[in-house]
C-alpha positions in Angstrom: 35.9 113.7 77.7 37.6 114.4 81.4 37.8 110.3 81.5 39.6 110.0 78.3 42.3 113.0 79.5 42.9 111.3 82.7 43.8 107.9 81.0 45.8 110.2 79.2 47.6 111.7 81.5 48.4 108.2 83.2 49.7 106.6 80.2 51.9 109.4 79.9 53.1 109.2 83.4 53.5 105.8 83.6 55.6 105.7 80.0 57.7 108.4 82.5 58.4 106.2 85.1 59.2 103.6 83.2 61.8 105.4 81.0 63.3 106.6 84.3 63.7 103.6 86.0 65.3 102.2 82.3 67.5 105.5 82.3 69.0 104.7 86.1 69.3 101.4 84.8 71.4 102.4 82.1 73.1 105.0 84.0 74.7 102.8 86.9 76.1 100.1 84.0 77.6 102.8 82.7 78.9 104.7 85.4 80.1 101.0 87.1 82.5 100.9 84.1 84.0 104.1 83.8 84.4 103.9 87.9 86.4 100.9 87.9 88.5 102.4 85.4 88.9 105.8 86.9 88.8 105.0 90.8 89.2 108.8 91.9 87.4 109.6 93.7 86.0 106.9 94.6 86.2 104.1 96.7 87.2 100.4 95.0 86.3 97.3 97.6 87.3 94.1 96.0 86.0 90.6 97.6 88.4 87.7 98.0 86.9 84.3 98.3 89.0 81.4 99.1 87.9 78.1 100.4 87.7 79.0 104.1 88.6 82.6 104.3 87.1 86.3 102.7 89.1 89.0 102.5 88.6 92.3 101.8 90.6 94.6 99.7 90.0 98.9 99.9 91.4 101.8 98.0 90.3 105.0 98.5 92.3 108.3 96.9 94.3 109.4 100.0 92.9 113.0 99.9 89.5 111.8 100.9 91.0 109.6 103.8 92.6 112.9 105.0 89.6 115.2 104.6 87.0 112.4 106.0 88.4 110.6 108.6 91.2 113.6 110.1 90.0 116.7 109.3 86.0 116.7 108.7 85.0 113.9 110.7 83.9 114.5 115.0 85.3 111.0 115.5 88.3 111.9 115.1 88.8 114.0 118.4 88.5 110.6 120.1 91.4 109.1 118.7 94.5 111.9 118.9 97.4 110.8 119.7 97.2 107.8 118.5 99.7 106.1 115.6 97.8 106.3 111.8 97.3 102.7 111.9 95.7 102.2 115.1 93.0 105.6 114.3 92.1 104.2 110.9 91.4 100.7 112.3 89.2 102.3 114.4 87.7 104.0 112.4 86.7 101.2 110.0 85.6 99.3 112.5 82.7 102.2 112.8 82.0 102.0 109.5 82.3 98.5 107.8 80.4 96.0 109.1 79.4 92.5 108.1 76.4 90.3 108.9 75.1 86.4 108.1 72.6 86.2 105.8 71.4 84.0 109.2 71.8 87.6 111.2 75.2 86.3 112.7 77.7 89.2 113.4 81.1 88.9 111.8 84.0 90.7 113.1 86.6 92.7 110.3 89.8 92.9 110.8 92.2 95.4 109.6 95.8 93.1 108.7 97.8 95.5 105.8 97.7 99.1 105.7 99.6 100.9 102.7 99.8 104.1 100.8 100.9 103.5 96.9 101.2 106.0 94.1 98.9 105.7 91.7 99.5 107.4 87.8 96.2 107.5 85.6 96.5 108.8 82.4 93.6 111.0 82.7 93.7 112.0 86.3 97.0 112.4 86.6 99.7 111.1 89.9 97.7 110.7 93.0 98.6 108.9 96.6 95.8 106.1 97.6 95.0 104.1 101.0 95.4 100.1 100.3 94.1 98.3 103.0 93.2 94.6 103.5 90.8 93.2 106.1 90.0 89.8 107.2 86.7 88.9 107.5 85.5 86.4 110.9 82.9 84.8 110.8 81.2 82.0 112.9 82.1 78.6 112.3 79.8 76.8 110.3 78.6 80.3 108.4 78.6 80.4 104.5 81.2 82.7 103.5 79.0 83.6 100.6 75.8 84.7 101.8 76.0 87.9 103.5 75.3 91.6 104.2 78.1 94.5 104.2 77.1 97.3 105.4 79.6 100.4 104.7 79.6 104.2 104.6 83.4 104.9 105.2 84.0 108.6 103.2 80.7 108.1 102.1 79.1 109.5 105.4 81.2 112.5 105.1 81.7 113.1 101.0 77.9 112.4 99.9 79.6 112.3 95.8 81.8 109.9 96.9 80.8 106.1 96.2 82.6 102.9 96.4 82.5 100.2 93.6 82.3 96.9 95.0 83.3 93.6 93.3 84.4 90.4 93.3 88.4 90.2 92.7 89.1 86.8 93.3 86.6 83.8 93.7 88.9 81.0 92.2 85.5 78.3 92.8 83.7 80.7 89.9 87.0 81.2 88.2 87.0 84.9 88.8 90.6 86.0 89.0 92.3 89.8 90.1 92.9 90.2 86.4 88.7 90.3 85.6 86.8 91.3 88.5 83.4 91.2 88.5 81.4 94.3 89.3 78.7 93.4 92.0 77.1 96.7 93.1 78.1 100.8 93.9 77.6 102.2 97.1 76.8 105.4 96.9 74.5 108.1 99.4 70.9 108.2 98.4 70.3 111.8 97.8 66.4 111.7 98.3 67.1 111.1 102.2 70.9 110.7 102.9 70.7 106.6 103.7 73.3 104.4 102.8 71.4 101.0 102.3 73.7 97.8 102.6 75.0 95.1 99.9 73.3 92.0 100.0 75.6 89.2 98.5 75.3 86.2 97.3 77.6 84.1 95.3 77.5 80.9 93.9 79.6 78.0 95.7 81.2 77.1 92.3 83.3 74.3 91.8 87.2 72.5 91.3 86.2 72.4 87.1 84.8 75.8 87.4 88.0 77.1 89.3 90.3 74.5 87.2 89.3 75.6 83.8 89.7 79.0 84.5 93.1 78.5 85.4 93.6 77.5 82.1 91.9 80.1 80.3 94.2 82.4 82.5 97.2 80.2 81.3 96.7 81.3 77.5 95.9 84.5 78.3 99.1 84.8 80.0 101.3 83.8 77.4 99.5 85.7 75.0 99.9 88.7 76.6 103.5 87.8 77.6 105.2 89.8 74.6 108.9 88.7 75.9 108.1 85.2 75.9 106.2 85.2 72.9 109.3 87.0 71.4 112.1 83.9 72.8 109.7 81.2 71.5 109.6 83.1 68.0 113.8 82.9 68.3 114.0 79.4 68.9 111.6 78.2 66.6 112.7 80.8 64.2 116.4 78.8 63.3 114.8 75.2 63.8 114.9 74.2 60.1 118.2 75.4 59.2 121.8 74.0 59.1 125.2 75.7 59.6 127.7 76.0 57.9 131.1 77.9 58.1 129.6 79.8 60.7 126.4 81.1 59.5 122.5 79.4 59.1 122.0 77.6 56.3 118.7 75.9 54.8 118.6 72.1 55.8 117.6 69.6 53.3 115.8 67.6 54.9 112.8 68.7 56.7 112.5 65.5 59.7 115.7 66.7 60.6 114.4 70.4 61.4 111.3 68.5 62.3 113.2 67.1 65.2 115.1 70.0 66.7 111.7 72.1 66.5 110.1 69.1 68.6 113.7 68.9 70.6 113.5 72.2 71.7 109.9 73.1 72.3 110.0 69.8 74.7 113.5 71.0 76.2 112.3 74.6 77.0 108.3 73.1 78.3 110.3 70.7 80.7 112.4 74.0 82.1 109.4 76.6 82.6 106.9 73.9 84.0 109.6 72.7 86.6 110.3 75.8 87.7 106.7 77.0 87.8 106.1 74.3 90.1 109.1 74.6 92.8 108.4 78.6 92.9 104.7 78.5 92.7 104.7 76.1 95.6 107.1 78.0 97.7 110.1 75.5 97.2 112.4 78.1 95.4 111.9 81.8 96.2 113.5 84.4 93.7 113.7 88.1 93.2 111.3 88.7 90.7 113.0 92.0 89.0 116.0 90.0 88.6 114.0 87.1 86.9 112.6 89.7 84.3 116.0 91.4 83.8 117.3 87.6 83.2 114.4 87.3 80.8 115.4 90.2 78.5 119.1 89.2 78.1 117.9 85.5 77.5 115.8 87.2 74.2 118.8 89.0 73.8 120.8 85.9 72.9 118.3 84.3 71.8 118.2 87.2 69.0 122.1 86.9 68.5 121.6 83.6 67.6 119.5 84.0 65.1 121.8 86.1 63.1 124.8 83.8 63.6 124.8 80.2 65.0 126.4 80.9 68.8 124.6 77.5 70.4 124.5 74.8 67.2 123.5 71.3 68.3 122.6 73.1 71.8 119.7 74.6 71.7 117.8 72.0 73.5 119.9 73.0 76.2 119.6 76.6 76.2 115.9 76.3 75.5 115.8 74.2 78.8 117.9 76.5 81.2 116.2 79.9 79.8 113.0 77.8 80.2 113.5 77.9 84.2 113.9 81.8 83.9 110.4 82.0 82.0 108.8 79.2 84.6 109.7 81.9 87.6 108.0 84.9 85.8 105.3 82.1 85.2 104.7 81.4 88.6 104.4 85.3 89.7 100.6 84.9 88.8 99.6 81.8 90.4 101.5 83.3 94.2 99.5 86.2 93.9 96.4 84.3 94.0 96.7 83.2 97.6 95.4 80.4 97.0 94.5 76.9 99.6 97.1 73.7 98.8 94.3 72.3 96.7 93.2 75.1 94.5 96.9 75.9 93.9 97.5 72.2 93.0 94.7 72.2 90.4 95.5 75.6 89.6 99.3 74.9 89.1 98.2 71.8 86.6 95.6 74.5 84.5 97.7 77.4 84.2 100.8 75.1 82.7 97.9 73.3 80.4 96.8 76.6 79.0 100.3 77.6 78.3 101.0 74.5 76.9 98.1 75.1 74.9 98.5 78.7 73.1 102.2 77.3 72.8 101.3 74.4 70.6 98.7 76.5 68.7 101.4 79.3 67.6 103.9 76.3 66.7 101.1 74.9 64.6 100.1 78.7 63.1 104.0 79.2 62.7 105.9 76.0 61.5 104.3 75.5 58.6 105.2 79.0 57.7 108.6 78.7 58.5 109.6 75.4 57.2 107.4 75.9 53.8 109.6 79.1 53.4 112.8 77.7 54.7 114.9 77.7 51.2 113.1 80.8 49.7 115.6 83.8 49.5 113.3 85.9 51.6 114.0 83.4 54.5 116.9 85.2 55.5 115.9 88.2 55.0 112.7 88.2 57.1 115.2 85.9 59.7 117.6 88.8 60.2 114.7 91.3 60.1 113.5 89.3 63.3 116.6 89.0 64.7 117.3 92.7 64.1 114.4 93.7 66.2 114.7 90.7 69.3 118.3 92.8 69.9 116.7 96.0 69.5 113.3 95.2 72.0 115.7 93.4 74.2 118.4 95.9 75.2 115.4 98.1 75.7 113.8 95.5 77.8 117.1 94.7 79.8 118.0 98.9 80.4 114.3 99.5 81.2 114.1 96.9 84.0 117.3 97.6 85.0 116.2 100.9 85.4 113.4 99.2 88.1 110.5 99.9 85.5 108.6 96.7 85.6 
């Protein structure tokens, strides 16, 4: 009888165990998620893996920078006096640390150190500490395999944790757009350690890194609403005539056939030469003029819809607007920071993948259009359009006037 209530017992503790362990399992997918979507207060470290460099990238909500490294922390009597810069390189150098998987000690290096406002919908407007450290390690070491040992806040605020992840690995074809959650640092309560992060990451490859690029390409335009909105405009008049100065159904549909082809081709030769120049560093442009420049080209774009203002010319139009939209094209590849042959194979993916989503709406849309051409509720749903490019447009141009991009 006492043997049967001891198995008991066991079974019943060992079912506990085991639904804890699932529970904390559950518990720190969860609470990696909602982290990374509301940082404060804690600590976001993002991991940026180029071909012979790592970066590091740290925001941390400015009030906990104040309270643990100025005002609650004894290390800080040993750097008074000094400018903010110079006391919180110092103080990360105490607390971030980074070792080979071989046991090699790698130096970090603090090389950008910024304060920007941050507005979450739920949280509210808080100030936060953007820094950026380079990462140098001996030469031959594998940039992937490594240990980071850090407790910055974290030895002062035991709640606070930092969320790390991988932000940009262009070899896995992990971009700053989809980070990948790798672990959170956060105090053990039982006993107060704070254990380090072992890493290791795939080497990847140029497919892996090139295909991503085009995956990012389509997701660009898709998400681009303005150019999605011009390339609706110009395709929107393609199978019509005019006449006496307003658009008129053409009879024969090879001929709108052939300005739809004329001016898809026109406006893909503008953007992709002008993603190239600016994505390489050739042509360097102010990119809240670019976007203002964008709006107003929708703008007529829209116009012309209602009345024929460029008849004949909207190959030409298509093309110079086209190196507009190839500037705000290229804003995502510079941000990369990417080596001469990632951005090469990068610069070839991204323009394939808009290329891509471009050709599928043409084929989702023309149809559509040129099935529909001669219906009466053509014009209609042409003005309709047309209506609301002016509308979304003068919006667009006084809002990024205004400097909200």
């Amino acid at each position: 009888m006492e043997a049967c209530r001891v198995r008991r017992v066991c079974c019943v503790k060992f079912d506990q165990n085991l639904f804890m362990k699932l529970f904390r399992t559950l518990l720190l997918a969860l609470s990696a998620n909602m982290l990374w979507a509301h940082p404060m207060p804690n600590s976001l470290i993002g991991l940026h893996l180029g071909a012979q460099e790592l970066l590091l990238t740290v925001k941390i909500p400015l009030g906990d920078v104040e309270t643990a490294v100025f005002q609650a922390n004894p290390e800080s009597e040993a750097w008074k006096g000094l400018p903010v810069r110079d006391a919180l390189n110092t103080y990360f150098s105490r607390h971030i640390r980074m070792e080979g998987q071989d046991g090699s000690k790698w130096s970090v290096q603090l090389i950008r150190c910024d304060t920007t406002a941050v507005n979450d919908p739920l949280l509210g407007p808080y100030k936060e500490l953007d820094l950026q450290f380079r990462t140098i390690a001996p030469n031959g070491t594998d940039l992937r395999q490594f240990l980071l040992y850090y407790d910055a806040i974290l030895h002062q605020i035991v709640t606070h944790q930092a969320i790390l992840s991988i932000a940009q690995d262009w070899a896995n074809g992990i971009d700053s757009e989809q980070p990948k959650i790798l672990a959170v640092i956060a105090t053990d309560p039982s006993n107060g350690e704070i254990l380090p992060v072992s890493v290791s990451l795939d080497k990847g490859s140029v497919w892996k890194g090139f295909f991503a690029m085009i995956r990012l390409g389509m997701r660009h335009i898709a998400e681009g609403y303005d150019h999605l909105l011009f390339l609706l405009l110009l395709i929107l008049v393609a199978p019509l005539s005019a006449q006496t100065g307003r658009w008129v159904s053409a009879e024969a549909w090879r001929y709108g056939l052939r300005r739809l082809i004329g001016i898809v081709t026109a406006f893909t030769i503008g953007h992709t030469f002008t993603l190239a120049l600016c994505t390489l560093g050739i042509v360097q442009v102010s990119g809240r003029w670019v976007e203002i420049t964008i709006a107003v080209s929708i703008f007529i774009s829209a116009i012309n819809s209602l009345i024929p203002l460029f008849f004949h010319w909207e190959m030409w139009i298509a093309a110079g607007f086209g190196l507009i939209h190839g500037m705000a094209f290229s804003d995502t590849l510079r941000k990369l920071a990417l080596n001469k042959t990632e951005l090469v194979w990068s610069l070839l993916g991204f323009n394939l993948g808009i290329e891509a989503f471009q050709l599928g709406l043409i084929f989702l849309v023309a149809p559509l259009l040129f099935g529909t051409r001669k219906t009466r509720a053509y014009p209609y749903f042409r003005m309709l359009v047309g209506i609301l490019g002016v509308g979304i447009s003068l919006y667009w141009i006084w809002e990024r006037m205004q400097g909200g991009l």
